[in-house]
C-alpha positions in Angstrom: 13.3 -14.0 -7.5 10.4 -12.1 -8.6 10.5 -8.3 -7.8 7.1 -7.1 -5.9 5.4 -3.3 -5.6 2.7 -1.9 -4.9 0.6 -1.6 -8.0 -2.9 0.0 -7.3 -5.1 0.4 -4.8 -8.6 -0.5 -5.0 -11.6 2.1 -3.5 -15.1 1.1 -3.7 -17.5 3.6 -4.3 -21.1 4.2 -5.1 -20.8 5.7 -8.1 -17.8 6.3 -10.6 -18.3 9.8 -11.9 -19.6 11.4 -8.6 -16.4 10.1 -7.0 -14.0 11.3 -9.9 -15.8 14.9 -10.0 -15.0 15.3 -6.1 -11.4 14.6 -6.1 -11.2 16.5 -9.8 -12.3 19.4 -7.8 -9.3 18.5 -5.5 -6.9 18.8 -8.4 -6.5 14.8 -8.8 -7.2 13.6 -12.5 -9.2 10.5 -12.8 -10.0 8.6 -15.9 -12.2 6.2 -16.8 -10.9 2.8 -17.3 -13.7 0.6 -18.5 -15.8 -1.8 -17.5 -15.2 -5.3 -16.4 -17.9 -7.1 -18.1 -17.0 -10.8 -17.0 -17.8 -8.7 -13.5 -20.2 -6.2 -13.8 -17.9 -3.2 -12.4 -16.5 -0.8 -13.8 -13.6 1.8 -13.1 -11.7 5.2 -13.1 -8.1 5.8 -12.5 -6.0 8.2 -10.5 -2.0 7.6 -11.9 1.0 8.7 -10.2 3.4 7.2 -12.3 3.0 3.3 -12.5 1.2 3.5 -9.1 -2.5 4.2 -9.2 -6.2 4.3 -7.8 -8.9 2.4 -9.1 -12.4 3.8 -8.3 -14.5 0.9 -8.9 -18.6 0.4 -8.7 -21.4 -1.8 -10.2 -23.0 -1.0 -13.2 -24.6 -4.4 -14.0 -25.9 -5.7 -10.7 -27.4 -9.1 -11.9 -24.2 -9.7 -13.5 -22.1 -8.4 -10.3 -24.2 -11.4 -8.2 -23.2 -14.4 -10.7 -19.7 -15.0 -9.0 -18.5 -15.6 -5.7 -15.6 -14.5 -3.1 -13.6 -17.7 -4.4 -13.4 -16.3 -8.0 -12.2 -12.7 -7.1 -12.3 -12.0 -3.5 -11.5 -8.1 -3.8 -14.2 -7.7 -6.6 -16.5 -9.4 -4.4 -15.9 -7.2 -2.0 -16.5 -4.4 -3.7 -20.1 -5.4 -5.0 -20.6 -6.7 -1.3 -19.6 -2.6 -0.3 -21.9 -1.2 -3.0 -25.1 -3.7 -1.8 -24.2 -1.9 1.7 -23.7 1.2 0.4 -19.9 1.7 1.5 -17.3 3.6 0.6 -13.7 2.8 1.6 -10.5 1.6 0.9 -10.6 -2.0 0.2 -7.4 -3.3 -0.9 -4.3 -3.2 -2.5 -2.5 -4.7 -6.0 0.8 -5.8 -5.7 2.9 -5.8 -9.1 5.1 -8.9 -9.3 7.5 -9.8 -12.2 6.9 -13.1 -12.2 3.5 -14.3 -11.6 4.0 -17.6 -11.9 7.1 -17.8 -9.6 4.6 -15.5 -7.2 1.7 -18.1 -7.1 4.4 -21.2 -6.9 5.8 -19.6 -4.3 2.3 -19.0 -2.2 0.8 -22.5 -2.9 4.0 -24.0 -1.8 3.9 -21.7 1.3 0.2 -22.5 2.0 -1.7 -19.7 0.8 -5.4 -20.2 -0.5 -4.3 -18.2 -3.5 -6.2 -19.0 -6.4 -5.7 -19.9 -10.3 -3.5 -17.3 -12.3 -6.2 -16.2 -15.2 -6.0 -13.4 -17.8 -7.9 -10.1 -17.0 -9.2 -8.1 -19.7 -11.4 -4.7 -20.2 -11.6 -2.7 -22.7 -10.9 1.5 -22.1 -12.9 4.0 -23.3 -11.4 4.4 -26.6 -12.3 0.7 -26.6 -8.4 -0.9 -26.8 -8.0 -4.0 -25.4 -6.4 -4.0 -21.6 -5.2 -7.4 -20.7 -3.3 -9.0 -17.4 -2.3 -11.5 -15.6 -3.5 -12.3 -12.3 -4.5 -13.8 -9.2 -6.4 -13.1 -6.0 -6.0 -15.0 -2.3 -9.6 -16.3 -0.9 -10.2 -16.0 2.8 -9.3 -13.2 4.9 -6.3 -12.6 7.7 -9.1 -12.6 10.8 -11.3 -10.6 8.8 -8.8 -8.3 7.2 -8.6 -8.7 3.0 -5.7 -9.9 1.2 -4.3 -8.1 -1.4 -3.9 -9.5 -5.1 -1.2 -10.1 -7.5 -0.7 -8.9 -11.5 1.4 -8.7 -13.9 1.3 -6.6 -16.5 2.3 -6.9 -20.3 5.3 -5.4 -21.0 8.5 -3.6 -18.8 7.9 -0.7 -16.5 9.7 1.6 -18.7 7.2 0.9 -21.8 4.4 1.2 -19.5 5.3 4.0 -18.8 5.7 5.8 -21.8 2.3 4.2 -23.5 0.3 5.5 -20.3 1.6 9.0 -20.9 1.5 8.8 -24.5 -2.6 8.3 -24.0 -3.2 11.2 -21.3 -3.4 8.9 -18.4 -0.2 10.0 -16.4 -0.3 13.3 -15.9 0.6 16.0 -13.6 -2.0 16.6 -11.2 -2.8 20.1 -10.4 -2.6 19.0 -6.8 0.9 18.6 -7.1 3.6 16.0 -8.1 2.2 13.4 -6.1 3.2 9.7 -4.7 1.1 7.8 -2.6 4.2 6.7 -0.5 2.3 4.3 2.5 -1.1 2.1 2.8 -2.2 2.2 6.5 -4.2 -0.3 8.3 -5.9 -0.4 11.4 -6.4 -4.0 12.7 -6.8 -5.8 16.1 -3.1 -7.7 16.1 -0.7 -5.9 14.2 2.2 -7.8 14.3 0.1 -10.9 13.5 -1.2 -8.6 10.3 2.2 -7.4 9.2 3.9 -11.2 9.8 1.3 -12.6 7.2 1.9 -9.4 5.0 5.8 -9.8 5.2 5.5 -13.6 4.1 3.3 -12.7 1.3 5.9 -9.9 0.3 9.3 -11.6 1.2 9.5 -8.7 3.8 10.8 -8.3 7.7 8.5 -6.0 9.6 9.8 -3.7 11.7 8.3 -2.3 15.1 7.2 1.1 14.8 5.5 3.1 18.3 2.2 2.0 17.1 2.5 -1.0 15.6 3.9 -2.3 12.5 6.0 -1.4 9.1 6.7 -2.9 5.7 8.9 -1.4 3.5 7.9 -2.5 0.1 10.5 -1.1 -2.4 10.0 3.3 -1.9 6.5 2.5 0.0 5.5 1.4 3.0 2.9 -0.5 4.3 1.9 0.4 7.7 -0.4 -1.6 10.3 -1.3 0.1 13.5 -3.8 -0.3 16.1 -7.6 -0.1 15.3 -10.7 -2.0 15.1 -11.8 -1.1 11.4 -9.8 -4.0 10.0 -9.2 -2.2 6.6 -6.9 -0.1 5.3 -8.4 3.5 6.3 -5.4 5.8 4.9 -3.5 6.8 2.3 -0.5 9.3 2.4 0.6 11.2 -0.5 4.1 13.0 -0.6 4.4 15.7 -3.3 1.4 17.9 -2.6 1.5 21.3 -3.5 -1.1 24.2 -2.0 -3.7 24.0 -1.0 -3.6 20.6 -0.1 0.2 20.3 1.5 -0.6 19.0 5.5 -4.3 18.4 4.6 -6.7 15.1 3.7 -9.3 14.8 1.6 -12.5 12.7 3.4 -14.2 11.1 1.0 -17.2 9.1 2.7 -15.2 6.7 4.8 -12.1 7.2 2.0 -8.9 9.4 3.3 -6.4 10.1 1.3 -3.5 12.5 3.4 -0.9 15.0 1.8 2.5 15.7 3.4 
């Protein structure tokens, strides 16, 4: 059985650097990552260890409007946000070990996931970043699905190679984890029963709504009319963020 986590969460934003300076001045280190030129986007990232945030905007717009939802539904969605001028939390990659049992297992189930394709950017100090992945067309009554990648390599030496090239680091913020995704959608439990199939998980009820635990993390879908994930909380902050959020636009990120 292929073992799932919660990769990276995606954040679409207007523009890259402005977005990296404000949560720099927070004491969270982002990166740049590159640019998806098959896309037109490009990228910064936020590590705490293996997990991460991807900033992600448009820097070629003709070249953003030459692919549809069916291609990449969570790219899409961010050029659709940056057209509109958004800024939020779109949606979140989940890390399997084996992609190929992953998709089997979806198709078989019925899920409009789509073809399994190699990913590839190059970083700043232009190296080669490759992947495996695959994203799930449609929506759950409006709310995205997430997407599914697989990375070359174990965790372990991962690990060590992101550290080795600065990109793991110890935040001045504090040592932190983003430990739960919250949603606010219409029908919870219906949210959280299509999330637990797509994770091999069993929801539990919570006073608001609904829980997934997804290995350390949590996934958790409460009450709301946004239809997004709005939320994310961070254990591990130190002063003077410990008990405080950072509002970023329509982006909040929470530390405990």
């Amino acid at each position: 059985m292929a073992v799932l986590n919660w990769d990276h969460t995606m954040i679409n934003v207007q523009d890259v650097d402005e977005a990296v300076q404000f949560f720099g001045e927070h004491g969270i280190v982002f990166a740049r990552g590159g640019r998806h030129e098959k896309w037109g986007t490009e990228n910064a990232l936020g590590y705490f260890g293996l997990n991460y945030i991807e900033l992600i905007s448009v820097y070629d717009e003709a070249r953003a409007k030459d692919f549809s939802r069916s291609d990449a539904s969570a790219v899409y969605d961010a050029v659709q946000d940056y057209e509109q001028k958004l800024q939020r939390i779109n949606t979140i990659a989940l890390r399997t070990s084996d992609i190929e049992a992953t998709h089997a297992r979806l198709k078989q189930a019925g899920v409009p996931a789509g073809d399994i394709e190699v990913g590839k950017r190059l970083d700043e100090q232009g190296h080669l970043i490759t992947w495996s992945i695959f994203f799930i067309d449609g929506t759950i009554d409006g709310l995205p699905y997430p997407f599914f990648i697989q990375w070359q390599g174990s965790d372990e030496t991962r690990a060590q190679k992101l550290t080795e090239q600065g990109l793991i680091v110890q935040h001045s913020a504090g040592d932190l984890l983003a430990r739960q995704a919250v949603f606010h959608v219409p029908d919870p439990q219906k949210a959280a029963d299509v999330w637990g199939r797509l994770l091999e998980g069993n929801p539990e009820k919570t006073e608001r709504g609904y829980r997934i635990q997804l290995q350390d993390r949590q996934l958790i879908f409460d009450q709301g009319a946004e239809n997004h994930i709005v939320q994310l909380n961070f254990d591990g902050a130190g002063d003077p963020l410990k008990q405080q959020a950072l509002v970023f636009d329509q982006i909040k990120l929470s530390f405990n």
